[in-house]
C-alpha positions as CSV (number, residue, x, y, z in Angstrom):
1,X,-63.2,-11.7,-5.5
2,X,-64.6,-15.1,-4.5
3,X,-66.6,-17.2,-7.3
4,X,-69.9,-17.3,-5.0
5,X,-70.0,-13.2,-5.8
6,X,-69.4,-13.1,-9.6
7,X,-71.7,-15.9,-9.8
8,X,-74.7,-13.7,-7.7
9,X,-73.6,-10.3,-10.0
10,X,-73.6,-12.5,-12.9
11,X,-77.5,-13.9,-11.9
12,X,-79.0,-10.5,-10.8
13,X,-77.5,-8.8,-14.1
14,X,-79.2,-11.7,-16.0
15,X,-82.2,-11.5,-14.3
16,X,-82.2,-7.9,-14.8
17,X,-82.1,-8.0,-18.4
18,X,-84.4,-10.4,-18.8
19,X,-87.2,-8.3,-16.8
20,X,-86.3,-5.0,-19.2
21,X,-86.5,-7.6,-22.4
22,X,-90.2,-8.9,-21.0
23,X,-90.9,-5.4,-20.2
24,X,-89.8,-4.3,-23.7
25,X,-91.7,-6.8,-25.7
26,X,-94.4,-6.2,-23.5
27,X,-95.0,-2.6,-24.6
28,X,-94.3,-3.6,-27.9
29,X,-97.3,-5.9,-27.8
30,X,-99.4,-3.5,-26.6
31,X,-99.2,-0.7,-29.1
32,X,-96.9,1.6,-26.8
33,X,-94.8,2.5,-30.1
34,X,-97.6,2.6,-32.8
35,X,-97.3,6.5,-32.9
36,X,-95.5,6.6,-35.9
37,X,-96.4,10.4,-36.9
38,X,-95.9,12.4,-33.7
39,X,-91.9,12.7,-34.2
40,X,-93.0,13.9,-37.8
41,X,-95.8,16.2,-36.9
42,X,-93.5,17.4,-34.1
43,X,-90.8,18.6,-36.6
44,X,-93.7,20.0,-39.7
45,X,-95.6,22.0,-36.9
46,X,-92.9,23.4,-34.8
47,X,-92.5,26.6,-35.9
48,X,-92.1,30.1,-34.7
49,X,-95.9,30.9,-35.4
50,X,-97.2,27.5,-33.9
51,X,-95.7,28.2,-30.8
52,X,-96.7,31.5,-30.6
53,X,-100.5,30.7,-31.4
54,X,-99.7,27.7,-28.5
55,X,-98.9,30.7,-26.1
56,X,-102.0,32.8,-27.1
57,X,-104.2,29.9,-26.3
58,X,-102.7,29.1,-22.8
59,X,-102.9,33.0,-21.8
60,X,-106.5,32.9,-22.9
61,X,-106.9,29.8,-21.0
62,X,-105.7,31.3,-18.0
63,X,-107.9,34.5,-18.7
64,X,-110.9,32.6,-18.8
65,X,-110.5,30.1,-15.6
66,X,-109.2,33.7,-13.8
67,X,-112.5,35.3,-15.0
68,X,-114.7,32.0,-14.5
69,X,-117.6,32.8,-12.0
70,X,-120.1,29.9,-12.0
71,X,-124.1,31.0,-11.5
């Protein structure tokens, strides 16, 4: 390989990371990450039940936009 292509793999990987890092720190500074209870909640309120009471709601949902006749 000559130098002149290491050298232009070298500066686009370089330039590359850099973007992600801004891009990173970026969403950092604008609260992208703040939701600290959502994993936690996630896992507490997953359970067999919750998801079945999920599934009632969407089929009723459904049933009413089916049914929905606007005067």
């Amino acid at each position: 390989m000559d130098t002149w292509v290491i050298a232009m793999m070298l500066g686009a990987s370089i330039f590359l990371g850099a973007v992600a890092l801004f891009a990173f720190l970026w969403a950092i500074k604008n609260g992208q990450f703040d939701d600290e209870e959502k994993f936690l909640n996630g896992a507490k309120f997953d359970g067999e039940e919750e998801l079945n009471d999920a599934i009632k709601q969407e089929n009723k949902k459904a049933m009413l936009k089916k049914n929905y006749r606007p005067e």
